[in-house]
C-alpha positions in Angstrom: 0.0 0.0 0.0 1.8 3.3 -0.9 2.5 5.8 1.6 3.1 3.5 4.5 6.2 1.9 5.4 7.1 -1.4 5.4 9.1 -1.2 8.3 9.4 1.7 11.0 12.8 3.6 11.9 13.5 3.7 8.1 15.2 6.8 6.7 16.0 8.2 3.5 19.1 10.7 2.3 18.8 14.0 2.3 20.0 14.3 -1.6 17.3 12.1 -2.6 14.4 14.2 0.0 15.5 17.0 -1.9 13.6 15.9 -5.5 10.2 16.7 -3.5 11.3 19.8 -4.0 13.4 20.3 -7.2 10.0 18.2 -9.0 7.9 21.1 -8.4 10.6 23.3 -10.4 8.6 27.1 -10.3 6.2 26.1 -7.3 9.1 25.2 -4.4 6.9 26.9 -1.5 4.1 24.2 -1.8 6.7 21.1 -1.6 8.3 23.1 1.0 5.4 24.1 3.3 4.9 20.2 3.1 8.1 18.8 4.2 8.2 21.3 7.0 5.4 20.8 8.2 6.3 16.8 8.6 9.5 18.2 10.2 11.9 18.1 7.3 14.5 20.3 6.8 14.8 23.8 7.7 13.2 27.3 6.8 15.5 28.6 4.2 15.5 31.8 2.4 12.4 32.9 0.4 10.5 30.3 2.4 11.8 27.3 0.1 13.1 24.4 2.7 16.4 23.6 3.2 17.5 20.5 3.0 20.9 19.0 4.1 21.6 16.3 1.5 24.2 14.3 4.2 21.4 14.3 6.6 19.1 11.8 6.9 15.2 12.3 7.2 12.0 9.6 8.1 10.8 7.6 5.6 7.3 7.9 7.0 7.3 12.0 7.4 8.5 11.5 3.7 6.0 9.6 2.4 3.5 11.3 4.6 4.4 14.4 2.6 3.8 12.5 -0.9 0.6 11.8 0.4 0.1 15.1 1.4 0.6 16.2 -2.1 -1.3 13.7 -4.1 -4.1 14.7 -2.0 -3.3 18.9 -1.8 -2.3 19.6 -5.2 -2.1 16.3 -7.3 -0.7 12.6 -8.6 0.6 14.4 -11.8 3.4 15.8 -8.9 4.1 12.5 -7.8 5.0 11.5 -11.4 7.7 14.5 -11.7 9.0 14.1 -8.4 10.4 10.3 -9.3 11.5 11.9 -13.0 13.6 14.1 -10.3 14.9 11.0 -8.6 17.6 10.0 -10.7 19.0 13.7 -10.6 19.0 13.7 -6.9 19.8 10.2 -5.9 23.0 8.2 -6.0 23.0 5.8 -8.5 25.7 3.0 -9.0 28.2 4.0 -11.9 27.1 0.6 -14.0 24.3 2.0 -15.7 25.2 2.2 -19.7 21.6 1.0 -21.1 17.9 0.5 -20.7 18.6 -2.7 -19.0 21.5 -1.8 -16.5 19.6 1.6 -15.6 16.3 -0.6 -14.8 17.8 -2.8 -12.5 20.3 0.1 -11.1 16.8 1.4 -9.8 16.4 -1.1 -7.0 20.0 -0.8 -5.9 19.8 3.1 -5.5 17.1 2.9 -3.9 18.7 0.5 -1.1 22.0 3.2 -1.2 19.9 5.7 -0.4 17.6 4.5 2.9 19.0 3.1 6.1 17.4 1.4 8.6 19.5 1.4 12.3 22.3 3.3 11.0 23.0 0.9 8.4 22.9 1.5 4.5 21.0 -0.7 2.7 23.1 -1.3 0.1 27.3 -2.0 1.2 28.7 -0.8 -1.9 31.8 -3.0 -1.2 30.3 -6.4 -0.6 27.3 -6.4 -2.7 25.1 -7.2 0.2 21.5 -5.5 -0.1 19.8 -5.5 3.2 15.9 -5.6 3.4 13.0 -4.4 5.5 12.1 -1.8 2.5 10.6 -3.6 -0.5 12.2 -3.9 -4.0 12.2 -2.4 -7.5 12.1 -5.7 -9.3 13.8 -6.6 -12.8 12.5 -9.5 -15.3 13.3 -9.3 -18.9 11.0 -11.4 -21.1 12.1 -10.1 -24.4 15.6 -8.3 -25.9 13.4 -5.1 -25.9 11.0 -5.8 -23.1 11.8 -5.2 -19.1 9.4 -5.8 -16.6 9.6 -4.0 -13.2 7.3 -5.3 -10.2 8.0 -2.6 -7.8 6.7 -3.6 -4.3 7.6 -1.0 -1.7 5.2 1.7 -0.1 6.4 4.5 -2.2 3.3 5.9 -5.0 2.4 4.5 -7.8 3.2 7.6 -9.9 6.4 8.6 -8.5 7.8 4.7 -9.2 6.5 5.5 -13.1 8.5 9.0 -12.8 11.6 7.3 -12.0 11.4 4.0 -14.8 10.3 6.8 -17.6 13.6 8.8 -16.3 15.7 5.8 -16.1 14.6 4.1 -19.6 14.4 7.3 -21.5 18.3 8.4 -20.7 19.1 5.4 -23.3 16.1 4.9 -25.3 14.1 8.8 -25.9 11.1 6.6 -27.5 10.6 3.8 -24.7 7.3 3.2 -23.7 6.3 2.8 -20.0 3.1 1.4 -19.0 1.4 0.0 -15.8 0.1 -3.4 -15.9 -3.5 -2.6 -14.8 -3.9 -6.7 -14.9 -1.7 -6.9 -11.6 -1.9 -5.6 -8.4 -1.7 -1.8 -7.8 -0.8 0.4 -4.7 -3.7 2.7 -5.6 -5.9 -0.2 -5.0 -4.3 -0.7 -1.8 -1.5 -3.7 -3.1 1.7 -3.9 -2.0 2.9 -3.6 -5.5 2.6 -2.2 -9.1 4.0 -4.0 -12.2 5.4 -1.6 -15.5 6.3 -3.0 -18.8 9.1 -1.0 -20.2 9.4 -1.7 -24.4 11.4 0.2 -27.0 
């Protein structure tokens, strides 16, 4: 179900809170009047938020304010917040096509939370820990990836970052929910995407 974590005590990097805000581009009060008021950051100059990207923020005030803004000002937000993700998050350096960027997906997003201190992802030994869901990788066909994305983040925002991701190799890739399978908006755990080009 999106918006509520899988786990509690989870947090998420400052760089990657920040694409609440940079996904509104023109509009930064409204994102910022949002994560504030979940206690996010800081009141920085012309009322935009400040937001110390080596910090590290709740995952539940965080999704709290996605849900905040699906509800306050719209999903279409949600969609150009995760197109802001791969601009704001760390990303291992082994992306080089549609494929590699795809799966990348689910190991940024385990470098970027923590849960007890600890990284999710320890870049040296490979070892992905879990307790926050997955961005999952099949590919049936040479130009056909499937991504089952079960973790509580929005359905919208997990389109925003495959559309990103796929695009960055292939500009005419085609991204489209699987309304056969389970969906967050219906209150699954999960939403499937089928990325062709």
């Amino acid at each position: 179900m999106q918006f509520k974590p899988f786990e509690a005590g989870v947090e998420v990097n400052g760089q990657t809170v920040y694409a609440i805000v940079d996904g509104f581009k023109m509009f930064k009060r409204i994102p910022s009047q949002i994560l504030l008021a979940e206690g996010i950051g800081q009141l920085g100059a012309n009322d935009v938020v400040q937001i110390d990207p080596l910090a590290w923020y709740s995952q539940a005030a965080w999704l709290r304010a996605f849900e905040r803004i699906a509800k306050e000002v719209g999903t279409i937000h949600l969609y150009a917040i995760g197109a802001k993700i791969p601009e704001n998050a760390k990303f291992p350096p082994s992306v080089t096509d549609v494929a590699t960027a795809i799966q990348a997906i689910d190991v940024a997003y385990h470098m970027n939370h923590r849960a007890g201190g600890r990284v999710l992802f320890d870049a040296v030994t490979g070892r992905m820990y879990e307790g926050i869901g997955h961005y999952g990788f099949a590919q049936p066909g040479p130009r056909h990836i499937v991504s089952r994305c079960e973790n509580p983040y929005p359905c919208d925002f997990d389109r925003g970052i495959i559309t990103t991701m796929a695009r960055r190799f292939e500009k005419t890739a085609l991204i489209e929910h699987d309304d056969s399978q389970p969906c967050r908006q219906r209150g699954d755990d999960s939403c499937t995407y089928s990325v062709t080009w």
